[in-house]
C-alpha positions in Angstrom: -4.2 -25.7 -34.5 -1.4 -23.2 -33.3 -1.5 -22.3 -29.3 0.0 -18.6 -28.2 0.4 -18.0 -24.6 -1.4 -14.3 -24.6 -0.8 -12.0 -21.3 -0.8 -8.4 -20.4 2.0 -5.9 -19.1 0.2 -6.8 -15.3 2.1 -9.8 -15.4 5.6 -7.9 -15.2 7.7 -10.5 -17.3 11.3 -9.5 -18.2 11.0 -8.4 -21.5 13.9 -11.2 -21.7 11.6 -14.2 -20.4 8.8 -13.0 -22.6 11.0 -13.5 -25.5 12.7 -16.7 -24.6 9.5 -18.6 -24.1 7.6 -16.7 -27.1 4.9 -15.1 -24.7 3.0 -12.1 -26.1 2.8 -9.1 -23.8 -0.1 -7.1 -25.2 0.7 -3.4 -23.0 -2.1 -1.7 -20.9 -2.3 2.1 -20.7 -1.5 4.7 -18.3 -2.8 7.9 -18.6 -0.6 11.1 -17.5 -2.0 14.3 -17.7 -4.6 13.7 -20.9 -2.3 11.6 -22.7 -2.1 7.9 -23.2 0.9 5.7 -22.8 1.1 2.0 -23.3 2.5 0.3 -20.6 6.6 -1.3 -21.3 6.2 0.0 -24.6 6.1 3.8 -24.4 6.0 7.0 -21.7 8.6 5.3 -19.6 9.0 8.3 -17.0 12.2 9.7 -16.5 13.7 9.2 -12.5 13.7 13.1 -11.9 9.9 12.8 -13.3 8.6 9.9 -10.5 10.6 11.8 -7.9 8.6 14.8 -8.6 5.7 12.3 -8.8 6.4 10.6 -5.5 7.0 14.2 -3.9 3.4 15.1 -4.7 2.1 12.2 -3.1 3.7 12.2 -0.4 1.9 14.6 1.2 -1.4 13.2 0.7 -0.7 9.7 2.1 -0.6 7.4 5.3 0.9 4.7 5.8 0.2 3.1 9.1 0.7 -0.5 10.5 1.1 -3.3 13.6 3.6 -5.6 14.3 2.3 -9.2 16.3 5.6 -9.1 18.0 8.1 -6.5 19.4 11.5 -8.5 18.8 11.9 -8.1 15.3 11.9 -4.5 15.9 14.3 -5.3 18.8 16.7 -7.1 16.3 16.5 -5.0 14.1 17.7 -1.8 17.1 14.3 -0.3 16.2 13.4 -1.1 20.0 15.7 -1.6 23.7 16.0 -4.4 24.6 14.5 -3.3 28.1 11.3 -1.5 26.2 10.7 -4.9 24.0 11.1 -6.7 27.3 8.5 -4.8 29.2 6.0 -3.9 25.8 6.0 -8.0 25.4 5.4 -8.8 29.0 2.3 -6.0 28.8 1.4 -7.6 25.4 1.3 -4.1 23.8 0.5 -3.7 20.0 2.0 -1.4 18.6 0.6 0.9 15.4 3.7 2.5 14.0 3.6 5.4 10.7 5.6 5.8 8.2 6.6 9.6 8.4 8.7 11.3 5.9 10.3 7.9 5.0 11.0 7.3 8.8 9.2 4.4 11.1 8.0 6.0 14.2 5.3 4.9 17.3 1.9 6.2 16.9 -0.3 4.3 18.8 -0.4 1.0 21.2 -3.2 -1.3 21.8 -2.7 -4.4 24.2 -4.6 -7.6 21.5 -4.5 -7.9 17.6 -7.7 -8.3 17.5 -8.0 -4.0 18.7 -5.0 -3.3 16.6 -6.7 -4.5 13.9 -9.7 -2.3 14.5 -7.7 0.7 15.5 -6.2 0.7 11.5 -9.6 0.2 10.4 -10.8 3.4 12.2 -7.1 5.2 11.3 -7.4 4.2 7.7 -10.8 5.9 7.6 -10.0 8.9 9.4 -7.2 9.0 6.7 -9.6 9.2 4.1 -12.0 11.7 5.2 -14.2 12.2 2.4 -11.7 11.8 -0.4 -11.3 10.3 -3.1 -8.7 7.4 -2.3 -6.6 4.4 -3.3 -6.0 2.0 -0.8 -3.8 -0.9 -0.2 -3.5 -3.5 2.9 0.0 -5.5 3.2 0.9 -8.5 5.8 3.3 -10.9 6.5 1.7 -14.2 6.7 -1.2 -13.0 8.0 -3.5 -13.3 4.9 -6.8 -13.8 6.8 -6.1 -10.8 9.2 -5.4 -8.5 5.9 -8.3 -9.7 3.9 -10.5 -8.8 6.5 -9.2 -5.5 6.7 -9.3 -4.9 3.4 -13.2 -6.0 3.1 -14.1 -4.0 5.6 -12.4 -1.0 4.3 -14.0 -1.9 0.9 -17.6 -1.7 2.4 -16.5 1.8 4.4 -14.7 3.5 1.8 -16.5 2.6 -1.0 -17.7 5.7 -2.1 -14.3 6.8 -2.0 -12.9 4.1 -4.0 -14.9 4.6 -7.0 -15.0 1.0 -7.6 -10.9 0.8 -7.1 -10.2 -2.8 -5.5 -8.2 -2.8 -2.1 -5.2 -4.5 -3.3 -3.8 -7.2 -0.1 -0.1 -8.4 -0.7 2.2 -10.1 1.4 5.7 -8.0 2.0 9.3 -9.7 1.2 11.7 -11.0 3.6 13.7 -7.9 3.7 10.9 -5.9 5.2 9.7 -8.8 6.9 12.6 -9.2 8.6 12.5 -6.1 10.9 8.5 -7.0 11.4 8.3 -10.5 11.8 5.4 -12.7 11.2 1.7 -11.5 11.6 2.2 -7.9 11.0 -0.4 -5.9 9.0 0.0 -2.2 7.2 -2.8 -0.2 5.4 -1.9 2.7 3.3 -4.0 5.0 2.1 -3.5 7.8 -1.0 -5.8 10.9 -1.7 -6.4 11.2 -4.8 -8.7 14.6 -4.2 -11.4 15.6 -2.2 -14.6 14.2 -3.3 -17.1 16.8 -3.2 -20.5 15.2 -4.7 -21.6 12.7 -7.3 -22.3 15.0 -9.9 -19.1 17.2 -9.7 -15.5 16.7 -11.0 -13.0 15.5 -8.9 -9.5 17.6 -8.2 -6.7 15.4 -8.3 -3.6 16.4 -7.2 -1.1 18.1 -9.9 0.2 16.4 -12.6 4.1 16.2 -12.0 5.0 13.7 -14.5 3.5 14.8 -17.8 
């Protein structure tokens, strides 16, 4: 009996790996606008159309996180020396946000255990009563970020629409200005969420 090794565009395989090994990529769709596009196969967006995408979600999102440790951000000249120094020595926490694609202090707590919390209660305030999509990152902290994310799931559930809080692990070339046990939650509105019974507004199509 013939075997075929069967997976979907999810898997992002290089359509040159795909090939090699004789793996079928059956596409998924993504809706823009009202029309349909499978995935790797079709719709491909042009770079002017995401950035005109991104643009109109930029607004409407936060992007918040905590770093376990202040001398990767000290390495990094994100930090004096002197401040690291004295924010270590006071074991502060710091909650930094992404603003217009810079890193700036928000908040500081003094254990990870309130830092954790205090993006808990950020992430919510975030959301409001929107519709949302969510997403909690880490570096090597899994446990920490799975907790967040479940408890987020149970708060913002209504929200979510039955969208799963993804939880992913950054790459060393973030990591490295972080360091080890930091934790980031990012939240998107979709549109406000008004009742049950009535439509939601999502923001503008940009890209269709």
């Amino acid at each position: 009996m013939p075997v075929a090794l069967v997976t979907d565009s999810t898997a992002s395989l290089p359509e040159a790996v795909a090939r090699a090994r004789g793996i079928t990529v059956v596409p998924l769709q993504v809706v823009i606008g009202a029309t349909s596009y499978d995935e790797g196969v079709e719709g491909g967006a042009t770079p002017e159309m995401l950035a005109e995408a991104l643009r109109a979600w930029t607004p409407v999102s936060t992007s918040l996180f905590y770093v376990d440790t202040l001398e990767y951000l000290r390495r990094g000249g994100r930090m004096g020396a002197a401040a690291a120094l004295l924010g270590s020595a006071l074991a502060v926490k710091p909650i930094l946000k992404v603003d217009a694609g810079r890193i700036g202090p928000f908040e500081r707590v003094r254990t990870s255990a309130k830092a954790l919390g205090r993006l808990e209660e950020l992430a919510v305030e975030a959301a409001g009563d929107a519709v949302v999509e969510v997403a909690v990152a880490h570096l090597a902290s899994p446990d920490r970020a799975t907790t967040l994310a479940d408890r987020l799931s149970a708060r913002l559930a209504e929200g979510l629409e039955g969208r799963v809080i993804e939880v992913g692990e950054i790459g060393a070339v973030l990591g490295a200005h972080v360091g080890p046990g930091m934790v980031a939650v990012c939240v998107a509105r979709r549109g406000e969420r008004t009742s049950a019974s009535e439509d939601v507004v999502e923001p503008e199509d940009t890209a269709g």
